[in-house]
N, C-alpha and C positions, 0 to 999 in steps of 0.2 A: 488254248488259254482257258483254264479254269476263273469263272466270274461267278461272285456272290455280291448281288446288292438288295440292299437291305434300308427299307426308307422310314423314317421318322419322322412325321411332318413335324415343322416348327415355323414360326413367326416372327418375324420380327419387327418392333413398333417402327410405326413412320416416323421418317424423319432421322432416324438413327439407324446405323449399322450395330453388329455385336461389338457388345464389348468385353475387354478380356476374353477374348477364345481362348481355350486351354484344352491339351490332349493331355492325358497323362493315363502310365498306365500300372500294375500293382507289381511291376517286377523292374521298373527304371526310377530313376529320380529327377522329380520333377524341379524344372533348374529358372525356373520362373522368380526366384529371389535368394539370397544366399539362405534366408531363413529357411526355404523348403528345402535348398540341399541338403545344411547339416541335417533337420531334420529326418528326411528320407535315407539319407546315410545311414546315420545310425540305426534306422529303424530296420530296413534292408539288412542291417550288417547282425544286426540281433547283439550290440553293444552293449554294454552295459556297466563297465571300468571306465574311467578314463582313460585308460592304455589304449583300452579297445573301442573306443568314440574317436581317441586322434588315428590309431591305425587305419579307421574305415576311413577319415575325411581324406588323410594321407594316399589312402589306395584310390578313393575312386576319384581323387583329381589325377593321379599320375594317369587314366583311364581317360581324363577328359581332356587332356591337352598335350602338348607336343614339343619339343623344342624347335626352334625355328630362327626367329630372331624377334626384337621389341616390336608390337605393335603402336603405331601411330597413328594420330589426324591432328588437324590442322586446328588452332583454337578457334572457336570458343569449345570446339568439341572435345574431350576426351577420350581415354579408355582405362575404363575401370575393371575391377573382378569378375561384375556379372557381363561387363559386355567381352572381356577376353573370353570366358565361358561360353557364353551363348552363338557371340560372332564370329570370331577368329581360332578361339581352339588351339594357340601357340604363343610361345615367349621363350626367354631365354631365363636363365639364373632370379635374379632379383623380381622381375615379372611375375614368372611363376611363384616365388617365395610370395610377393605381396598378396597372389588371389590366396593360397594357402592361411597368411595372415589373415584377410578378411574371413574364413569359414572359421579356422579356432576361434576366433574375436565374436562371432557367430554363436558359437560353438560356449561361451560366457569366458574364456582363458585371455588371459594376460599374454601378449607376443611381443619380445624384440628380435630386430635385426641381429645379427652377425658375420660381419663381413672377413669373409679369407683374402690372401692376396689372388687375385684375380677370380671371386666364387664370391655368391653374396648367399647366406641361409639365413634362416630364423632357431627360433625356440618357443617353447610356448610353456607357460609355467600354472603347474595343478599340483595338484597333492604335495601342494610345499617344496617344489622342486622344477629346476627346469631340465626339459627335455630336447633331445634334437632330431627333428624331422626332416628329408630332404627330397622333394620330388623333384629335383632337377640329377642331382646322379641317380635316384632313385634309391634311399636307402634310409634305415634307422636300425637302433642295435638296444636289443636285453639290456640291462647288466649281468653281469655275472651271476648274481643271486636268482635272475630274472623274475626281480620283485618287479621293475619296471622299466621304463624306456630313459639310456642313457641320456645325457646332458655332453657337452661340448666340454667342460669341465673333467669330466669324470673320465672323456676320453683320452684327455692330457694326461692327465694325473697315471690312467692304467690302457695303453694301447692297445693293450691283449683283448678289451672291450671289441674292438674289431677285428684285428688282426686273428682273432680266434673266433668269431666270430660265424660263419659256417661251418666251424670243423665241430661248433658246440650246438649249431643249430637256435642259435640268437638274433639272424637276421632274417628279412623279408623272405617269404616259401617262393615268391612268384618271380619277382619284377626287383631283383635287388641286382643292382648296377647292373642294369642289364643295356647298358648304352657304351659299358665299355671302360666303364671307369674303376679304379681298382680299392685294397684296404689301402695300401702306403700314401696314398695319394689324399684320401679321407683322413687320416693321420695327419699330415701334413696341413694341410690344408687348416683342421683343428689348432694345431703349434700354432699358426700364423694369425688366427681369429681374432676380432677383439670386437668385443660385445657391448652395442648401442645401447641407453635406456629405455625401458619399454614402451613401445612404442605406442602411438596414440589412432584408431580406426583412420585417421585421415589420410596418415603415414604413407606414402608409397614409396616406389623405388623406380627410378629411372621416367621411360613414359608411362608409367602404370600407376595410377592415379588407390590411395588406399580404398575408398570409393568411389563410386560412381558419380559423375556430374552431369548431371541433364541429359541419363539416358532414362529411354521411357523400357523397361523392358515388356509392357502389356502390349500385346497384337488385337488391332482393329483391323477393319478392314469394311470398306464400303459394300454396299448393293454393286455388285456387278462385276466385284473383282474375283479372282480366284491366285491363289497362293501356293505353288508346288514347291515343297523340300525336297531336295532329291537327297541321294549318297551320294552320286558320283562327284567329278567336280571336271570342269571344263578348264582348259591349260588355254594360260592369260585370264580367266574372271576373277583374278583376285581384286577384295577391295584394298589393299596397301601391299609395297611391294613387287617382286618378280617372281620367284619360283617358292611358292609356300608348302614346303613338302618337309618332313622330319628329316634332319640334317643327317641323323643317323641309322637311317634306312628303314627297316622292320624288326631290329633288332630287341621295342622295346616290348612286342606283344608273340614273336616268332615261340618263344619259348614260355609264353605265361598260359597256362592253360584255364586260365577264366579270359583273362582279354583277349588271349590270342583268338576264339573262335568267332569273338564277335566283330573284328577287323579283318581277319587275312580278306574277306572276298574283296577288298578293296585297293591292295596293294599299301605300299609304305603312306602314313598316314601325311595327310594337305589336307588344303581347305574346301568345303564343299561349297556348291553353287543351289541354286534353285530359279526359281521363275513366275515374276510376281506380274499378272496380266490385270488392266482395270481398263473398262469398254465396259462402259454405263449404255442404256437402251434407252432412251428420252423419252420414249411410251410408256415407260412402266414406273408407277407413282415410289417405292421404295427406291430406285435406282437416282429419280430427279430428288430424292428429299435430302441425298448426299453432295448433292450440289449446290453452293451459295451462289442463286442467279441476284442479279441486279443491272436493271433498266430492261429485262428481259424474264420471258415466260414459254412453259412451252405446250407448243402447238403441232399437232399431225405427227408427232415421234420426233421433234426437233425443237430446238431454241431459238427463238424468234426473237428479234429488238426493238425495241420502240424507241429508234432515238439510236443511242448508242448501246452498246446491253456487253454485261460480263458476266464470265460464270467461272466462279473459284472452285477448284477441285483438288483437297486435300489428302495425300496419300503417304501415309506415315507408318513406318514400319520398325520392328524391334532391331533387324538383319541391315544390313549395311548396301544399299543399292552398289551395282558393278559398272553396269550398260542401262543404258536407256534409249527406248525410241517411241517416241512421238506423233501420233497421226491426228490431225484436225482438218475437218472439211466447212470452209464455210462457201455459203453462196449468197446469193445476191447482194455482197458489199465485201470491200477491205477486214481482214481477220488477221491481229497478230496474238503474238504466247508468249508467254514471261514464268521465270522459275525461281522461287524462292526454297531456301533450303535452311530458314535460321524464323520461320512462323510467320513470315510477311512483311519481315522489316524491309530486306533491301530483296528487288527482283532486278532478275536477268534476263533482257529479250533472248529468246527462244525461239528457233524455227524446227516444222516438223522433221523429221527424220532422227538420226544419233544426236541426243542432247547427253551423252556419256559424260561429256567436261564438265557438267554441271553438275549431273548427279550424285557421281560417284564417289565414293564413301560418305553419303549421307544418307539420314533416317526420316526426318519430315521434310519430303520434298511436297511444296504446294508448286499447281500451274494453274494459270489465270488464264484463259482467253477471253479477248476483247472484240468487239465484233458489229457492225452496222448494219448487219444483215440477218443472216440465221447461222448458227453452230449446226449442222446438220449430224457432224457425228465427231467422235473424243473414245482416242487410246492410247493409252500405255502399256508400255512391254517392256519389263526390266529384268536383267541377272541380278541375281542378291548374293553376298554371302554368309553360310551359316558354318557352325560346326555340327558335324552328322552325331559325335560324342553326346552331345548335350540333347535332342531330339529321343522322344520316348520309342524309342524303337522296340521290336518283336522279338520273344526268345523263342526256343521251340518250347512247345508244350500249351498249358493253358495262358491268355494272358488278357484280365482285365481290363478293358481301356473307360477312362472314363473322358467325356468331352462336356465343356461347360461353353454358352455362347454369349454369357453377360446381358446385356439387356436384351429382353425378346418382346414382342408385340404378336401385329395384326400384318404382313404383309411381303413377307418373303421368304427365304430357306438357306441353313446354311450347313455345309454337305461335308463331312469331313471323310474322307478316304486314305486309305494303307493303301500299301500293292509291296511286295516280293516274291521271291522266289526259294522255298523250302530247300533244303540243302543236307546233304548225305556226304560223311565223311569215312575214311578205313577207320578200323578199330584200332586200338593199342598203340594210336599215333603219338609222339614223343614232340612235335613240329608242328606249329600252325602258321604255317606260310600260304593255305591255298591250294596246296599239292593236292592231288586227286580225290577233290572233294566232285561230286556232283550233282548240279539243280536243275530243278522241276520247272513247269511253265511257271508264266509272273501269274501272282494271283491276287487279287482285289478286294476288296470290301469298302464300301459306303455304306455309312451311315447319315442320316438329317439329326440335328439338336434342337431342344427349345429351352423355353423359358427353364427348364427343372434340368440339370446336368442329366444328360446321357449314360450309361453305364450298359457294357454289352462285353461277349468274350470272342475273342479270334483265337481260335483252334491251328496248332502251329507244328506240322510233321518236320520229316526229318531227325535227323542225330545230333544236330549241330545246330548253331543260330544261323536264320535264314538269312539270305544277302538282302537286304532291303532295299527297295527301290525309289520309295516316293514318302511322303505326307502331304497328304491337300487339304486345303482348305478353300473353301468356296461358295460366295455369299451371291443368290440370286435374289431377284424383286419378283413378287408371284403379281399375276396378272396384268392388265394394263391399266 
């Protein structure tokens, strides 16, 4: 194994962990608010039309999400754009259309709905005209003059806008119906349209809320915890659902030669997992200042009571908890656990081991333990789910990364780390499925952040984009 680590000492003030951790790096988009996506889009895309501001929003959500089926949760929760983006990675028709809605809306355009029978699309209206986008078959078309991108209207009116459409070289280079769907069928589909009034940011479509409700998308994370993204994705951690895998196989990146090389090592695109660990050290003054004790202090590397004693531990995440498991040791008196998942309002007794039924699919899980004795020791160990799409992954070549850790101080470190595996494919390959590519050992890098954002470059061989393996993050307390 090839290892590079590389340390930055950083701090951070007591009392507080980081806030806003953020990776991001000069060749991805950083998907932290819909504002940075359009942003980073267009800028990435070297845009500068409107034609070519909605192409790039158009192209790189087809990039970031998948068809699958609606995602849901149970209210008071939601799912909105940035969290189908960030967590889930998948929808169907109208889902997909609404995140699309929010980046034009993003983006300063006007969008309505447009419902076909049984297909739901948008439009989005610029230069005095509307146009028709569709990331769910994956298509858009010139007009004829190819002064701009047709309208649903325009397609009525002259069929030949599509139906002639590759033979004129007016439609998508990459990723145009590439799931299987055809021109007749878009034709069709158009005849049958009838078009909403424009529609308002709040606007959604099915369970897909037009924005976001009471999701947090900024990543904290305590003294003591550590946070790995992985790529892969473990079969059953989904957090909604049974089998969240592209309904239609690989068919949507096999043949795109910009996406195709950044997915095939993964197989047909699902939802990815990761592994959020928090095991505080009760010796070390950064680790106990993220925990709210009461009736209790701590003593010898443990939590003592005077009386009865609790110690609330807050662990709130952007990613959607899967599993969870539990460990508490107390001694010398009775010790119970309670889990809230809605800020404290209502708790749920809790025993160590799989508290899965509780956690899962939620973001701010708190655990209380209560105790007449001492807490001697506290951990968590949970599956999350992420989408690998939206994660600033590595291309080959040079690549920027910058890492911010939000508020810093006097008293701990927090470690952020890459790892994969460089990758070598044949030349004059027509197919990105995976076929006779070949990679290198996994290779590493760590870096520490402080107070001033980080900025550093990983050096990336290969022919092709490497298979990625991890993102961590990882917040220790320095001393005791």
């Amino acid at each position: 194994m090839s290892l590079v680590a590389i340390w930055l000492l950083a701090a951070l003030a007591p009392g507080a962990g980081p806030e806003d951790i953020k990776v991001t790096t000069d060749r991805t988009v950083d998907t932290s608010s819909l504002e940075s996506i359009a942003r980073d889009v267009i800028r990435l895309a070297g845009a500068k039309t409107n034609d070519e501001k909605a192409i790039a929003i158009h192209t790189w959500l087809h990039h970031a999400i998948f068809h699958c089926q609606y995602p849901t949760e149970k209210a008071p929760q939601s799912v909105g754009p940035l969290k189908v983006i960030r967590v889930y990675g998948w929808g169907l028709c109208g889902g997909q259309h609404t995140v699309l809605k929010a980046l034009f809306e993003t983006a300063g355009w006007q969008v309505r709905y447009r419902g076909w029978d049984g297909h739901t699309t948008i439009e989005v209206f610029y230069d005095d005209r509307w146009h028709y986008f569709d990331v769910f078959l994956k298509c858009y078309y010139w007009t004829k003059d190819r002064k701009t991108i047709a309208g649903q209207d325009d397609i009525i009116r002259d069929p030949s806008i599509v139906l002639d459409a590759v033979k004129e070289r007016r439609a998508p280079p990459d990723h145009y119906l590439c799931c299987g769907d055809d021109e007749p069928g878009v034709v069709d589909g158009c005849k049958t349209s009838k078009p909403y009034p424009p529609s308002k940011p709040q606007d959604g479509w099915a369970s897909v809320t037009g924005r976001d409700r009471g999701y947090n998308p900024v990543l904290t994370l305590p003294s003591g915890s550590t946070l790995r993204l992985e790529w892969k994705s473990e079969p059953g951690k989904a957090a909604f659902g049974g089998r969240t895998q592209h309904s239609c196989g690989n068919k949507d990146y096999r043949a795109d030669k910009t996406l195709g090389p950044i997915l095939e090592h993964y197989g047909p695109r699902n939802h990815s997992n990761g592994r959020f660990v928090y095991a505080p050290d009760f010796s070390k003054k950064a680790d106990l200042a993220e925990v709210a004790l009461s009736g209790a202090e701590a003593r010898d590397g443990k939590v003592v009571a005077s009386g009865t004693g609790a110690a609330l531990f807050k662990l709130q995440l952007p990613y959607a908890y899967v599993t969870g498991q539990l460990e508490a040791t107390f001694e010398g008196g009775e010790g119970k656990l309670s889990i809230s998942s809605d800020g404290g309002k209502a708790w749920q007794p809790a025993s160590a081991g799989d508290v899965s039924a509780l956690v899962k699919q939620k973001y701010a899980v708190w655990v209380k333990a209560e105790f007449a004795g001492t807490l001697a020791k506290f951990r968590l160990e949970a599956a999350i789910e992420h989408n690998r799409s939206a994660q600033p992954y590595l291309l080959q070549g040079k690549n920027v990364v910058t890492a911010s850790a939000g508020k810093v101080g006097g008293s701990g470190t927090l470690a952020v780390t890459y790892s994969w595996q460089e990758a070598s494919a044949p030349e004059n390959r027509k197919r990105w499925d995976g076929q006779g590519i070949a990679y290198g050992e996994a290779r590493t890098v760590t870096k520490e952040v402080s107070s001033e954002p980080a900025t550093w470059t990983i050096d990336v061989g290969g022919n092709t984009p490497p298979r990625m393996l991890y993102l961590e993050y990882a917040v220790k307390g320095a001393g005791r």
